[in-house]
C-alpha positions in Angstrom: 6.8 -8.0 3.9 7.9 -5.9 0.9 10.8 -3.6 0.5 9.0 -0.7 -2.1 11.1 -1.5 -4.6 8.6 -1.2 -7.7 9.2 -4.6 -10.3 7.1 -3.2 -12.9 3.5 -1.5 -13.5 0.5 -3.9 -14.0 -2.8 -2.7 -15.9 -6.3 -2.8 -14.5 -8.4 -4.7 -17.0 -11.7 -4.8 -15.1 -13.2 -4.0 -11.8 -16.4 -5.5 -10.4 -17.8 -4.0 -7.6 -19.8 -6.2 -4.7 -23.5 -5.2 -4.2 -22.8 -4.8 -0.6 -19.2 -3.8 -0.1 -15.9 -4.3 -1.6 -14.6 -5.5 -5.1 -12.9 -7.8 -7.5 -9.9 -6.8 -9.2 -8.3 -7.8 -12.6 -4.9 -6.7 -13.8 -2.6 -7.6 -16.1 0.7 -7.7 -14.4 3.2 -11.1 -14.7 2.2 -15.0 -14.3 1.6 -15.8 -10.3 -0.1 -18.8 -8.6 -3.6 -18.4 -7.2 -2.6 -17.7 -3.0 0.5 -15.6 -3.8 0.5 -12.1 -2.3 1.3 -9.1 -4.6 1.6 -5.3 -3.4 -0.5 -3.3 -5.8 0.2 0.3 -4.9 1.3 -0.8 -2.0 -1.3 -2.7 -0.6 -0.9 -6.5 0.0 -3.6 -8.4 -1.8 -3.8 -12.3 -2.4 -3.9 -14.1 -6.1 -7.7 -15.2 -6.3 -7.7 -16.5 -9.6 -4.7 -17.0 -12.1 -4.6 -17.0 -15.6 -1.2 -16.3 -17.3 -1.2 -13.4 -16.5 -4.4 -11.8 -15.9 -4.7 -12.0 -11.8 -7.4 -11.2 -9.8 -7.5 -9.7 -6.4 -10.4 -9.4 -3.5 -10.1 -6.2 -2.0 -12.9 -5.9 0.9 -14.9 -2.7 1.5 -12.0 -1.7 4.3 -9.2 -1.7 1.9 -11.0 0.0 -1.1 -11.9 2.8 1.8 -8.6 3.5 3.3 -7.0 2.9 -0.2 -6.5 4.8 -3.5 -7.7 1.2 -4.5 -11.0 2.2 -5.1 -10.4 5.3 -7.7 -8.9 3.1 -9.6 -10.2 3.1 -13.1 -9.8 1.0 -16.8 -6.5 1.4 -17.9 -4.9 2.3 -15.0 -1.4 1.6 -14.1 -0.6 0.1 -10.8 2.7 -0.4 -9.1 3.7 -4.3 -8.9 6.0 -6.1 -5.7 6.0 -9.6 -4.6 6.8 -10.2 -1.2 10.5 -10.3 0.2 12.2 -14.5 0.0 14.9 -15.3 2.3 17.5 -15.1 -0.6 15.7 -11.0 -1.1 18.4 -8.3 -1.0 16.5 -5.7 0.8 17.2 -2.0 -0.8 14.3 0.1 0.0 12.9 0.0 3.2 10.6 -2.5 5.5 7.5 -2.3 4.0 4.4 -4.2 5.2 1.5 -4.0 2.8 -0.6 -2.2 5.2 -1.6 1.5 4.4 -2.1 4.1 7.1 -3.8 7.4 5.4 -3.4 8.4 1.9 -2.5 11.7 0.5 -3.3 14.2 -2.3 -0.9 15.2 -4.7 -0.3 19.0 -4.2 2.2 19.8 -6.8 5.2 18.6 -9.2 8.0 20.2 -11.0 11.4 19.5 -12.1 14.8 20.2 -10.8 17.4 19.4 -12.5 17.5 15.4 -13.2 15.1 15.3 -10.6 11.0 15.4 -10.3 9.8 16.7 -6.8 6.6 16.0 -5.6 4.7 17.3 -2.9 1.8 15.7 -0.6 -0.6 16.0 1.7 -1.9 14.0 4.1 -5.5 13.3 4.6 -5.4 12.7 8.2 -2.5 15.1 9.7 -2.1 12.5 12.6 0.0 10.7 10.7 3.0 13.7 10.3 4.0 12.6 13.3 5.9 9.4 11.9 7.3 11.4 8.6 10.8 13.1 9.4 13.1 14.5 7.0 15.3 12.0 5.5 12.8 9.2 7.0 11.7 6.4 4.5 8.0 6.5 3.3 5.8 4.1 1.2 4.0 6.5 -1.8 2.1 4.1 -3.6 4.7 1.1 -2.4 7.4 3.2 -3.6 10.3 3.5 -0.9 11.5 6.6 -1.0 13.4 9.5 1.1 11.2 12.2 2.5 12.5 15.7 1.8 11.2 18.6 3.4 7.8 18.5 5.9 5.6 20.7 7.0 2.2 20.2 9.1 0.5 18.2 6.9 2.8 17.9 4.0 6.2 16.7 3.2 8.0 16.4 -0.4 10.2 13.5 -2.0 12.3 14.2 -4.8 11.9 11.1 -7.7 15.6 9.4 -9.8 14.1 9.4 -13.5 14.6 5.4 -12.9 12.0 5.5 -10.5 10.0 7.9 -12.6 9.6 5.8 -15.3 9.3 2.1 -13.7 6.0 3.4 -11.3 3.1 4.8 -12.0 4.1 8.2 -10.6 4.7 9.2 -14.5 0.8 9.2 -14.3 -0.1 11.1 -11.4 -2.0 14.5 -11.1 -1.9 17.4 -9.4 -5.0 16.6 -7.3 -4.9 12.5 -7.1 -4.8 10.2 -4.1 -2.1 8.3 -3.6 -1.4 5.2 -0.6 0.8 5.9 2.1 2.6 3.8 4.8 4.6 5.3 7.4 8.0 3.4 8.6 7.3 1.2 10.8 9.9 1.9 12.8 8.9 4.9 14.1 5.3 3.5 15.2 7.6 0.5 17.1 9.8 3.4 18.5 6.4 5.6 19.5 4.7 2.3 20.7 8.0 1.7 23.1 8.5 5.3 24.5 4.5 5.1 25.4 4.5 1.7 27.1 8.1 3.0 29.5 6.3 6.4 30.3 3.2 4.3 31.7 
């Protein structure tokens, strides 16, 4: 469990892909012990190998799939988590690991101290969780969702945010990860279980 509160932005220093399906993952991000879990973009992954601070990461043909995991390129930055402690202050949002759909970036621009960005959602279904003022995972970034439309909604970025994540990177045009609050798919799950 995460909150999407971004600790900093690792680098992706290699990736090898699996003759059949999935990949390895190297990034340079801070020292961890091999079986640690990480968010990286918001996707939970576990420490397969450890040194200082070169971690590597399994990511099975599933993930790299329903992922932005598998654009990833050399150089890349990736957003960085660890997993919530029971000392954690929790000031994002409940965020899981798991991603739902992802979504394209449709446009940016400023407004005043602000950056607002707008997505949209590669599989529309998912609108249905997204309300205005509703929490959303972009990239493993908790944020406040904006404005929404059918298969879009907008988030408007702090310039802390901007510069700690690897939004500072993103194009018009790129995929990022999203996960819906889970809330609202409890909430959905509930309301169908009493109507049956």
């Amino acid at each position: 469990m995460f909150t999407g509160l971004v600790e900093a932005t690792g680098v992706v220093e290699s990736i090898e892909f699996h003759p059949s399906g999935g990949a390895r993952l190297t990034i340079r991000a801070f020292p961890m012990k091999q079986g640690e879990s990480l968010a990286i973009n918001g996707v939970c992954l576990t420490v397969q190998q450890a040194e200082r601070e070169r971690l590597s990461f399994d990511a099975v043909p599933e993930t790299l799939r329903r992922t932005n995991l598998g654009d990833l390129k050399l150089g890349d930055l990736v957003n960085l988590e660890r997993p919530l402690t029971p000392e954690s202050r929790l000031g994002g949002h409940f965020v899981q690991g798991h991603i739902d759909t992802t979504a394209r970036l449709l446009e940016q621009r400023d407004e005043g101290n602000a950056r607002v960005l707008k997505f949209q959602l590669e599989d529309a279904a998912y609108m249905r969780y997204i309300v205005p003022k509703g929490s959303i995972a972009v990239d493993g970034i908790s944020l406040t969702v904006v404005e929404v439309g059918d298969s879009w909604f907008t988030v408007w970025i702090i310039p802390h945010t901007w510069q700690l994540t690897n939004l500072q990177r993103r194009g018009v045009g790129e995929r990022v990860n999203i996960e819906t609050d889970i809330l609202a798919r409890y909430v959905e799950r509930l309301l169908r279980a009493s109507d049956g």
